[in-house]
N, C-alpha and C positions, 0 to 999 in steps of 0.2 A: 504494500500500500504506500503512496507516494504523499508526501507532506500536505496535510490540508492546506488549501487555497493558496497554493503552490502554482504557477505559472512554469508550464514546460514547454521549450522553444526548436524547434526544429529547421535550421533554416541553410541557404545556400545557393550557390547559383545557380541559374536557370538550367534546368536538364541534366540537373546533380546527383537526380536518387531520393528526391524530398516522399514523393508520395507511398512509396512501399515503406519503409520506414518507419513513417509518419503512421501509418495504416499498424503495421507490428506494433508500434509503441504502445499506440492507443488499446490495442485489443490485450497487450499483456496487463495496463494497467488502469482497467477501467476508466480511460479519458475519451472525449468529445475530442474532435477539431476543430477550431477554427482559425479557416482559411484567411492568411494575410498576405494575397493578391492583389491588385489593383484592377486586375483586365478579368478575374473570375466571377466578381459583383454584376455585370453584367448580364443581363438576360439573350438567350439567345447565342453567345458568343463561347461554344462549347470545344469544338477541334481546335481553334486556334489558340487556344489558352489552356491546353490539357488540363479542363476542368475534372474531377472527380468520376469515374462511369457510376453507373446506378450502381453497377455491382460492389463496386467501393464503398460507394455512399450506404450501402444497406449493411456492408461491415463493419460502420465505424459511423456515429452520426455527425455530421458534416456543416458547419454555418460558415455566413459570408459569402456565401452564393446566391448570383439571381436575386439578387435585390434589388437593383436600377433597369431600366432599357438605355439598349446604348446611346440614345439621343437625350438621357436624362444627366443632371449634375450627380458626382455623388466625392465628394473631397475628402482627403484626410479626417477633414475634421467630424464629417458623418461617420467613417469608419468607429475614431476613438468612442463617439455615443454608442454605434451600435454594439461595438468589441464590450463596454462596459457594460450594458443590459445583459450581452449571451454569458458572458463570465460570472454576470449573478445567478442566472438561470439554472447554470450549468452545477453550480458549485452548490447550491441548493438543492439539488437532486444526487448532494453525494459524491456529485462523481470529478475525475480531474480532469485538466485544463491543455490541450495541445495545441499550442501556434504552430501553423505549419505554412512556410512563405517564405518568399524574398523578395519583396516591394519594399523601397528603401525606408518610404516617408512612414508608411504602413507598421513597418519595424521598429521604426526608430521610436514609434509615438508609445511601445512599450517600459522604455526607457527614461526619454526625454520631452518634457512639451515639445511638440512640431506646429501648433499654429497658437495665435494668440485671440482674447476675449475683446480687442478691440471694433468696435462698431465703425464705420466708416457713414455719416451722415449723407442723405443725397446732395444739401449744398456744397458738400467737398469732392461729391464727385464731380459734381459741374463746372468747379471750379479748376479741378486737376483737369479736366477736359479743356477749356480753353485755355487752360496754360502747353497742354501739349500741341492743340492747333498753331501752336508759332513755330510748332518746329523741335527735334531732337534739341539742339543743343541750346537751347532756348530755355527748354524744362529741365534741363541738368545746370544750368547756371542757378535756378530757382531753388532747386535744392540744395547745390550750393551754401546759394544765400541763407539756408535754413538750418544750414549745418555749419557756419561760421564760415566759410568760405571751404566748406568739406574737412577741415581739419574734426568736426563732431559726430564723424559719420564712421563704422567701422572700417577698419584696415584694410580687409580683402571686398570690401562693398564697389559691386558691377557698376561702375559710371557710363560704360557704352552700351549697357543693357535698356532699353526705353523702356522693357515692360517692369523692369526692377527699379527706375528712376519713377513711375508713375506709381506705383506700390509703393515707395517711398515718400513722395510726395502726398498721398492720401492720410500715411499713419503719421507721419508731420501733423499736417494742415488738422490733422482731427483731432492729435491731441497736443499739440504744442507743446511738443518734445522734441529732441534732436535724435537720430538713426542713435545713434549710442546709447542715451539714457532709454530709448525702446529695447534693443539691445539689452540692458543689462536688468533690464525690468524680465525681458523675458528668457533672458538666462538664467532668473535667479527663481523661475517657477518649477514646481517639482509636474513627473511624468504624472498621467492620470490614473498608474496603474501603479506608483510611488509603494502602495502599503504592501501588496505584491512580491514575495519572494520570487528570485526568478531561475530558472538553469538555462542558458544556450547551446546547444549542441551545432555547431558549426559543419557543415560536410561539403568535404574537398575532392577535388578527382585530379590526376594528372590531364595536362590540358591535350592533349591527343587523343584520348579517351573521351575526356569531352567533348571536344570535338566532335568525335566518331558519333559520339550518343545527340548530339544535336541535328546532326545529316541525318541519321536514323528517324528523331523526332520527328523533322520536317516531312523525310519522307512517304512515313506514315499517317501526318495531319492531311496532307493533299491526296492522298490513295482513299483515306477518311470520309473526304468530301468540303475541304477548306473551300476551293473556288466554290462553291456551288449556294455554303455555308456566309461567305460571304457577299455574294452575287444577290440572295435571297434579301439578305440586310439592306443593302443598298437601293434595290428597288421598293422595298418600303418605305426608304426616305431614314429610318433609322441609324444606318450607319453611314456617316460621312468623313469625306476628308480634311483633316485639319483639325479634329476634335477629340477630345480623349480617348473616346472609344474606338476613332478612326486610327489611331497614332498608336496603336500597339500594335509590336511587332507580329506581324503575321496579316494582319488586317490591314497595315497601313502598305505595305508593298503590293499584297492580293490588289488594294483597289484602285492603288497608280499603276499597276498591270493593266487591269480591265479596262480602266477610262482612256489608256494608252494602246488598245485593240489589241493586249495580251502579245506583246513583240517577244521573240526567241523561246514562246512557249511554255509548256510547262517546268521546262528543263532551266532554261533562266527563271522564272517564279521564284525555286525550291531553293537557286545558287543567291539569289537576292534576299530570300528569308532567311536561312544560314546564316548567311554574312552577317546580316545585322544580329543575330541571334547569339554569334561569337564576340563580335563587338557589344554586347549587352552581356553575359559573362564576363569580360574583361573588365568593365565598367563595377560590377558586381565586385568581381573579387577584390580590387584594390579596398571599395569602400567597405567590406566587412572585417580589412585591416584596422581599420579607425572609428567608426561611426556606433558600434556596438559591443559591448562589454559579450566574449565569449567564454564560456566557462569547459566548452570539450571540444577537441576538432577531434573529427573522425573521416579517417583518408579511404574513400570505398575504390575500387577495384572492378 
């Protein structure tokens, strides 16, 4: 029996081994999962996200799925409400607790605040709006101006970013404060899952293997019915490009293939999802260097 209201974490990059695992863990010790994905919330969006199969899901009981449709918002900060209700639910019925994911923001918020309780009024949004109609650097002088002439703003803070200059420009203007003292306001909040004992188990592969096991993946999501899976989506108007749900990988290269008359077939598709699928690995692994306190790496084979 594993430590009441104990948080068990299972996480790694993409096409590492998470789900079988995750699946054992839970059945040796009477825990639940819940999925911490970003692209499995999604309704609808099943192959290209190797969401859970039924048959899984009826081994192990399974949340954080199929919550939104993909044309709907659904942020971090829905996640931490939702993660908080099933974690009461869950633990109320006895039973333990398994994170099982590698969504960074998703992760991190087991740890760390990831968003803040600031309101943004619509007069600042109107106002952040015509400050940006003059122009990029027009609105980065403004913040500037708001941040002493940026010496108030943190160190590594995006100045050529416009959409990071306009989100900073809003938590300004709203609360008339400097990026810094917001900053240190919300560094100094605790995670919302703080009372929370936690274990991380970390899972590694050698990256050729990985590799191996990502071609694999791909191959079998489009043999699945990916194109078809996502073809469906888009002509409901549901999934589009450019939008959270468009912009996962698998989804987001299917539908600039399709709108692009599907050039080099299916055989470019699967080398263009790959790609980006190994380049999202790589991105993975550095940040589970730094970003979250791991307490077991386990190197699978």
């Amino acid at each position: 029996m594993l430590a009441k209201n104990k948080i068990f974490i299972i996480t790694g990059t993409t096409a590492v081994g998470k789900t079988e695992l995750s699946l054992s863990f839970a059945e040796a010790n009477n825990a639940e999962i819940l999925c911490c994905d970003s692209t499995t919330v999604y309704r609808g969006m099943d192959i290209g996200t190797a969401k859970p199969t039924a048959d899984e899901r009826s081994r192990v009981p399974h949340h954080g799925l199929d919550l939104v449709a993909p044309d709907e918002e659904f942020s971090v900060g829905n996640y931490v409400e939702y993660a908080q209700k099933t974690l009461a639910e869950i633990f109320s019925r006895g039973k333990n607790v398994l994170v099982s994911g590698g969504s960074g923001f998703y992760l991190k918020a087991f740890f760390a605040p990831v968003t803040d309780t600031l309101e943004i009024p619509e007069n600042v949004r109107e106002r952040v709006a015509e400050i940006l109609s003059h122009g990029n650097a027009f609105a980065e002088k403004t913040l500037r101006d708001l941040n002493d002439g940026g010496c108030s703003a943190p160190e590594n803070f995006d100045w050529e970013n416009p959409r990071r200059v306009a989100k900073g420009l809003e938590r300004c203007l709203a609360s008339g404060k400097t990026l810094a003292e917001l900053k240190a306001e919300f560094d100094a909040r605790e995670s919302a899952f703080a009372p929370f004992p936690k274990h991380t188990i970390l899972l590694t592969r050698d990256k050729e293997d990985l590799a191996r096991r990502i071609n694999l993946r791909v191959k079998k999501m489009i043999s699945d019915g990916l194109v078809g899976e996502v073809r469906g989506l888009a002509e409901t108007g549901t999934l589009r490009e450019n939008t959270p749900a468009g912009n996962a990988i698998g989804y987001r290269e299917t539908l600039a293939w399709l709108n692009a008359g599907e050039p080099g077939g299916v055989p470019a598709l699967a080398e263009m999802i790959a790609l980006s699928t190994r380049q999202l690995a790589a991105k993975q692994r550095k940040w589970f260097r730094t970003q979250i306190p791991v307490d077991e790496i386990r190197e699978l084979s």
